[in-house]
TIFI-285630 format. One line per 5 residues: number of its first residue (from 1); their letters; for each residue x, y, z of C-alpha. Coordinates in Angstrom, 1 decimal. Layout:
N
NUM) A) X Y Z | ...
//
This chain:
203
1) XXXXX) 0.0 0.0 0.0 | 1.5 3.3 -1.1 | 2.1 6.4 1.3 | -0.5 8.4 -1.1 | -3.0 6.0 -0.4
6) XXXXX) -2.3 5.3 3.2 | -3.3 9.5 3.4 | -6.4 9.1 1.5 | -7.6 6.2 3.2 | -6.3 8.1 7.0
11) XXXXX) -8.3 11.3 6.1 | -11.5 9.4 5.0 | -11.4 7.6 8.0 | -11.7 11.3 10.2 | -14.3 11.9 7.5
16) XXXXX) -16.6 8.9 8.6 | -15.8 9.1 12.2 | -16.8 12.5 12.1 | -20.2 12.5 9.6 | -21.2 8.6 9.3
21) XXXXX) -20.7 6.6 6.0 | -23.5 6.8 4.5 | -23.2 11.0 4.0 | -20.1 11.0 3.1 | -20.1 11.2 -1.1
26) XXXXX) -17.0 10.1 -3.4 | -17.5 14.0 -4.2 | -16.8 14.8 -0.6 | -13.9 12.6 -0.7 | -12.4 13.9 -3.2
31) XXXXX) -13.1 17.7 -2.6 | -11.7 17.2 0.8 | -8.7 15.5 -0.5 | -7.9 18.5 -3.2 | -8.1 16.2 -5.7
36) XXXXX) -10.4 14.6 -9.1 | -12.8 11.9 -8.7 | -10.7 10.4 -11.7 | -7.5 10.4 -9.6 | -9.4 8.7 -6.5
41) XXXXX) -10.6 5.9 -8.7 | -7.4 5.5 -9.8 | -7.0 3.8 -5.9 | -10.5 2.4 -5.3 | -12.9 1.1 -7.3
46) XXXXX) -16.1 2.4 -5.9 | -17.5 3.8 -2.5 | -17.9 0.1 -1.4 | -14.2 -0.8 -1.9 | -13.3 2.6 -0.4
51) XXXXX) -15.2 1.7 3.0 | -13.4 -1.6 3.5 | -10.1 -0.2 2.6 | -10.4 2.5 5.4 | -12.1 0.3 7.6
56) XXXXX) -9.0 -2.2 7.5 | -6.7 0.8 7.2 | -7.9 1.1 10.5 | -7.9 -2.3 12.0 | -4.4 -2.9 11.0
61) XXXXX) -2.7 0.8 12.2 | -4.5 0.0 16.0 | -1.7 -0.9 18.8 | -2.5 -4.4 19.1 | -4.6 -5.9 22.4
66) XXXXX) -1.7 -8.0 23.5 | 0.9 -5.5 23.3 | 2.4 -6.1 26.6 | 5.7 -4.9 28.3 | 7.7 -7.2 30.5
71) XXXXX) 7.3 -4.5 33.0 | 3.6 -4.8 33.0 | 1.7 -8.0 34.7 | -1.8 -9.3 33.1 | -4.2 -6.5 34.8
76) XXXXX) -2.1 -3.8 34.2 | -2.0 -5.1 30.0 | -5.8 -4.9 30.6 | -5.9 -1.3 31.7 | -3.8 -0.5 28.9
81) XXXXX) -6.3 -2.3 26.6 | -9.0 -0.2 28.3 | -7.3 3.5 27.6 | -7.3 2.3 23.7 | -10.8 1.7 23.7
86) XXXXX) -11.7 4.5 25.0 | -9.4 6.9 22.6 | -10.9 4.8 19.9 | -14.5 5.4 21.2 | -14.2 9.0 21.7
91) XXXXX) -13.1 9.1 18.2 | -15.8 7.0 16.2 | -19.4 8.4 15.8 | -22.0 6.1 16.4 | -23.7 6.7 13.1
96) XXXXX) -20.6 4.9 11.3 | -21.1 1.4 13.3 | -24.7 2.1 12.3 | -24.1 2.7 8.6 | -22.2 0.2 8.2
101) XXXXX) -24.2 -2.6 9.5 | -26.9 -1.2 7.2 | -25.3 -0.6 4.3 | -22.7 -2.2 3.8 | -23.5 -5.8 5.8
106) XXXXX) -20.8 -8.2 3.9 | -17.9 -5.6 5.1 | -19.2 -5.3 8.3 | -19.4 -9.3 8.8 | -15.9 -9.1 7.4
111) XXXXX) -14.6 -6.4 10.0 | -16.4 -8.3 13.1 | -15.0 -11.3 12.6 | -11.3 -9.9 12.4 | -12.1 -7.9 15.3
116) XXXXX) -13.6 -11.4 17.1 | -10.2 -13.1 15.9 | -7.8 -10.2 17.2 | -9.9 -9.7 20.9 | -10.1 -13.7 21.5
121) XXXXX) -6.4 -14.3 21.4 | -5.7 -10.6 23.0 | -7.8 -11.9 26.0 | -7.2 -15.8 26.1 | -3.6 -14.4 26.6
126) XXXXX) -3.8 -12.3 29.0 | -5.8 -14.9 30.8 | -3.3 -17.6 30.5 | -0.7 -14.8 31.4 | -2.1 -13.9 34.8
131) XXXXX) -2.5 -17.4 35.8 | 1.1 -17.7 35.4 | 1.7 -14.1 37.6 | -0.5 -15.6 40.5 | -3.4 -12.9 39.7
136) XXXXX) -5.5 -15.2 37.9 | -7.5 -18.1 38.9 | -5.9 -21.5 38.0 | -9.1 -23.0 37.1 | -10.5 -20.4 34.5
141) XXXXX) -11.4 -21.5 31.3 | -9.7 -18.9 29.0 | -12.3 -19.9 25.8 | -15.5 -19.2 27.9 | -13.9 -16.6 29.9
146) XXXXX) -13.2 -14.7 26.8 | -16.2 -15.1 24.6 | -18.2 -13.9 27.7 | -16.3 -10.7 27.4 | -16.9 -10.2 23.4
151) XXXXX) -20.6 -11.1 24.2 | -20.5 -7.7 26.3 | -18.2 -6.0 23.6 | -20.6 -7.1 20.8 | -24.2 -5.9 22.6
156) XXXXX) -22.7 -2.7 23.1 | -22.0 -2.0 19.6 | -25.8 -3.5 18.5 | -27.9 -1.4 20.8 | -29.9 1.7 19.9
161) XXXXX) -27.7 4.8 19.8 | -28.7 6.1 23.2 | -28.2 3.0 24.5 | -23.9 3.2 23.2 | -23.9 6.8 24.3
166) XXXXX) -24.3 5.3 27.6 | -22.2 1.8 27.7 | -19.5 3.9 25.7 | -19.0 6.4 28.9 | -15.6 6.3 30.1
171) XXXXX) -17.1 5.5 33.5 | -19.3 2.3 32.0 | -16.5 0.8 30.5 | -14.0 1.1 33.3 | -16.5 -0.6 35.9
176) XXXXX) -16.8 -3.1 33.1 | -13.1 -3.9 33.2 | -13.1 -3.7 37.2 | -16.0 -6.0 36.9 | -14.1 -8.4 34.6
181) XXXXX) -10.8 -8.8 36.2 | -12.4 -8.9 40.1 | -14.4 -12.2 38.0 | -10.8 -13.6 36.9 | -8.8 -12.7 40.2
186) XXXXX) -7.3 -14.5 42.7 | -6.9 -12.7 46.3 | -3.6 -11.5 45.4 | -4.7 -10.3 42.0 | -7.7 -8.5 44.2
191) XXXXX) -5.0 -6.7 46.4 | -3.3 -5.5 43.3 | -6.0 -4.0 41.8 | -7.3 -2.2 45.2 | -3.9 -0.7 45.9
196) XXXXX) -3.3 0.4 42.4 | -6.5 1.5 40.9 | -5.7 4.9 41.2 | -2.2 4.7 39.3 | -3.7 2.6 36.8
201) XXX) -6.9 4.2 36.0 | -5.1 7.5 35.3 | -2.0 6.0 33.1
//
């Protein structure tokens, strides 16, 4: 993928987190750009192939869930994981997860099931990792355990909009993370979070 097109695809991305998909015309994209419609067909095909370009564009330019650091156990990876989502949340207009589960259902599918993929091993290893740390319990089954927490991530995203303006809130999803790893924890894992929530909730 070319630098020009990584630009395109990076300012049409602000364009639909911003307005939706649906508004936003190949006209638009192309007067916003300072450039022809002829030129930015010469790097997509049609609006269609333009949405899942961006939309991957955006998947594969995301820090990755199980980016960890030696110097950080399995709860504080997850409160790492939780500062992404919300910068990635405040950043995304509702309208966009909306338009494109209308419109555009096939790319959608596609961009769910990626996203399934990359949270599922994300969480099944930080699972496996704080059983090794002592924070975990032994006993947890890392499969169930973590398609629990995409059923949460996923009915979030499929509610009515005033419904995700609410399970969106900074505040919602940190209780939701609190909630999660107090489910997973073992007593010391408890005392780690209680003595450090403070620290890690503003990192």
């Amino acid at each position: 993928m070319s630098l020009e097109l990584n630009g395109i695809l990076k300012k049409v991305s602000s364009l639909y987190n911003r307005y939706g998909i649906r508004s936003i015309t190949m006209d638009d994209v192309a007067r916003e750009l300072c450039i022809s419609k002829k030129t930015l067909y010469q790097f997509v095909s049609d609006k269609e192939d333009l949405v899942e370009k961006v939309l991957m564009h955006e998947i594969s330019n995301r820090p990755p869930l199980d980016n960890e650091k030696k110097s950080r156990n399995a709860i504080e990876d997850l409160f790492e994981v939780h500062s992404m989502i919300n910068r990635v949340i405040r950043e995304t207009n509702p309208s966009k997860e909306y338009d494109l589960q209308k419109y555009y259902p096939e790319i959608n599918k596609k961009i769910v099931d990626i996203k399934r993929d990359i949270t599922m091993r994300a969480m099944m290893y930080n699972i496996k990792k704080g059983k090794k740390e002592g924070l975990y319990r032994r006993e947890l089954n890392e499969t169930i355990i973590s398609k629990m927490y995409l059923l949460r991530m996923n009915q979030i995203v499929m509610d009515d909009a005033e419904a995700i303006k609410e399970y969106t809130s900074s505040k919602f999803i940190l209780e939701m993370f609190i909630y999660h790893i107090r489910g997973m924890a073992t007593q010391k894992g408890i005392e780690f979070l209680d003595n450090n929530i403070d620290k890690l909730m503003h990192e």
